[in-house]
N, C-alpha and C positions, 0 to 999 in steps of 0.2 A: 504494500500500500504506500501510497504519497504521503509522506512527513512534510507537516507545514515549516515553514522556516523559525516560528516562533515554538512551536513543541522541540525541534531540535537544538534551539538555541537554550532550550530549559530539561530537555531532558534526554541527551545523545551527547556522547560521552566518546574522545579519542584517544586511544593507547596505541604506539609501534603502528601510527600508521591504520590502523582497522576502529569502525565505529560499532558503538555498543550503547544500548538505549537502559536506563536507569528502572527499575522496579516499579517506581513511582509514575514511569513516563505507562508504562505498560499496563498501572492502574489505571491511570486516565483513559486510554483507549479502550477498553474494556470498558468503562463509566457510559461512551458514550458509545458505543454497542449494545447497551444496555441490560449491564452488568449485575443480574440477578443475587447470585452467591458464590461463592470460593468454602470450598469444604475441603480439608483435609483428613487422610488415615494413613498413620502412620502401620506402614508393613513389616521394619525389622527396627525394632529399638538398640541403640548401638551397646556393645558389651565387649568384655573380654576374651569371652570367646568366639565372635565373629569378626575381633579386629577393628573392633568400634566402627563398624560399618554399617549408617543408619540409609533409609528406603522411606520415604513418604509418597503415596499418590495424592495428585491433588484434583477436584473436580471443579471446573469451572461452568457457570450457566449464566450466558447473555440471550437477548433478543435471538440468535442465529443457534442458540442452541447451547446443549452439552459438548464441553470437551475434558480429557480427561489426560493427563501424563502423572509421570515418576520422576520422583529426584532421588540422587540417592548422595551421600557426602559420606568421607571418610579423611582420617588424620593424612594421608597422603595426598588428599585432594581440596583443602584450603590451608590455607596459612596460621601460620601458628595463634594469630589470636583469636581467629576462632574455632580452634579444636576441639574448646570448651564448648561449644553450641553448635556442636555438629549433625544434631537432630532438627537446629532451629534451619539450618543450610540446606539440607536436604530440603525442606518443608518448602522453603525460598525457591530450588530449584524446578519444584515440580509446579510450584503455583506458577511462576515464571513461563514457565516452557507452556503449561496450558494457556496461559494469556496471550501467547502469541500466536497459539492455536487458531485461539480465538477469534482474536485479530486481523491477521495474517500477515504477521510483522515477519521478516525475518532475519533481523538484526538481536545478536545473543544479547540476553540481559546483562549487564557489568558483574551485577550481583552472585552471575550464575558461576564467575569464574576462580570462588570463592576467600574470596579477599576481603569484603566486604558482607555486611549484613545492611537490609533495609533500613531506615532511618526507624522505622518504628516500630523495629523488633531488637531494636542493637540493645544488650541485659548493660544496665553500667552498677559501680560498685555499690553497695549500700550505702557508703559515704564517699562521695566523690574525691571530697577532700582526703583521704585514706589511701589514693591510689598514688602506686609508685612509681614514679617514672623508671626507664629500662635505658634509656639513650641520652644523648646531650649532653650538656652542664652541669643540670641540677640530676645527674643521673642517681639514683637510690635515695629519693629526697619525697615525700608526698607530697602532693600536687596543692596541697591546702598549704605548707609549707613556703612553697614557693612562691606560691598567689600573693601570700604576705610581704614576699622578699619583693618578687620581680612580678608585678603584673602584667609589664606589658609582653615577658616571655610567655603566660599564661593564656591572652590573649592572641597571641601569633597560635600558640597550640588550639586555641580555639578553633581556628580557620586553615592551619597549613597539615596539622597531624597527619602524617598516612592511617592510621587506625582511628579508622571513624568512634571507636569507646573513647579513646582520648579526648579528642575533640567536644564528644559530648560531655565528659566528666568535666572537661576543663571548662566550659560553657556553665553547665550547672555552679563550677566553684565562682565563678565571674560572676554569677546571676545573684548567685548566696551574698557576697560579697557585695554588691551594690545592694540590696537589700536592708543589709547590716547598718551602712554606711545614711540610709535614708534613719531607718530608727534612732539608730542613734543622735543624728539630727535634732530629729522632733523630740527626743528626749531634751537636750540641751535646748532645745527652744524653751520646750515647759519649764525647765529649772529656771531659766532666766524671766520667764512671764512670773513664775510664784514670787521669785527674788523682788520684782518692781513689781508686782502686785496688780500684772493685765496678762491681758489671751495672748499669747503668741499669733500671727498671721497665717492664713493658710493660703 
C-alpha cells in the first residue's frame, strides 16, 4: 500500500540503508481499517528447558477480516535488554506481523527485529531513580543519583539512549524531579505568605 508522506515522516524508520515502519505506525493502519481486536495466546511459555524459547499467536480482526500469525523470541534472537521480556517480544512479533496482514504493508516492523519493545509495553524499574547505568561517565551510578549531579546528562539520556527502558526511566526521573521542584515552591511561597501574614499568588 501507498505510505503518505506525513505517516512516514512519523512512523518509518531507516537502519543500513533499509526502511522499517514502527509498531505504533502499524496500529494506526489497522485503526483505520477498522481495527476490531488484537487477541493474543501464548503457545510455549519460555523455560529452561526449551531454551527460553517463547511462541505467541496473535489474532487480528478489522473491517476486511481475521488474520492470524506467530511470533516466536528467544535469548538468541533480541538483544540483551530484552531477554528479560522475551515473552513480551514474541507477543510484539506476532501482533506485528498480523497487522501487516492486515494491512498489506510490507515493510518489517523495527520492533520485530528485537531491539526494541513498543512504547507501551516497555516494563521500567519500580523506581526509576534505582536504575543503574551500565555505560558512560556516571557508569555504576543510579540514575536518581545522577539527575541530582548532572541533569542535563539525564536529559540527553532522555532522548538519545539506545535502550528505549533508559530513556523512559530517565524521563520519569526528569518528570519526578520537576515535580518536586514545583512543591517545593508552593511550599516556600506558603511559608512566606504565613510569615507576612497574606495568600501567596497563584
Amino acid at each position: 500500500m501507498e505510505l503518505s508522506r506525513e505517516f512516514r515522516e512519523r512512523f518509518v524508520k531507516t537502519l543500513q540503508g533499509k526502511d522499517y515502519v514502527l509498531y505504533g505506525g502499524l496500529l494506526e493502519l489497522a485503526r483505520q481499517h477498522g481495527l476490531k481486536r488484537i487477541t493474543t495466546n501464548i503457545v510455549q511459555i519460555p523455560s529452561p528447558d526449551n531454551g527460553m524459547y517463547a511462541v505467541v499467536e496473535a489474532e487480528i480482526e478489522t473491517a476486511n477480516g481475521v488474520f492470524k500469525e506467530v511470533g516466536d523470541a528467544s535469548p538468541e534472537s533480541v538483544n540483551r535488554a530484552i531477554q528479560p521480556h522475551i515473552l513480551r517480544m514474541a507477543a510484539t512479533r506476532a501482533k506485528a506481523r498480523a497487522m501487516r496482514d492486515a494491512v498489506g504493508i510490507d515493510l518489517v516492523a523495527l520492533e520485530e527485529l528485537g531491539d526494541v519493545l513498543p512504547q507501551d509495553e516497555i516494563p521500567g524499574p519500580e523506581n526509576p531513580e534505582d536504575l543503574v547505568l551500565t555505560f558512560g561517565k556516571y557508569a555504576k551510578r543510579p540514575l536518581g543519583h545522577v539527575a541530582r549531579q548532572d541533569p542535563a546528562y539525564v536529559g540527553w539520556l532522555a532522548e538519545n539512549a539506545r535502550d528505549e527502558a533508559i530513556r523512559k526511566a530517565a524521563r520519569d526521573v526528569l518528570n519526578k524531579a520537576a515535580a518536586t521542584d514545583i512543591s517545593d515552591t508552593a511550599t516556600d511561597d506558603a511559608g512566606r505568605a504565613d510569615e507576612f501574614g497574606r495568600t501567596p499568588p497563584h
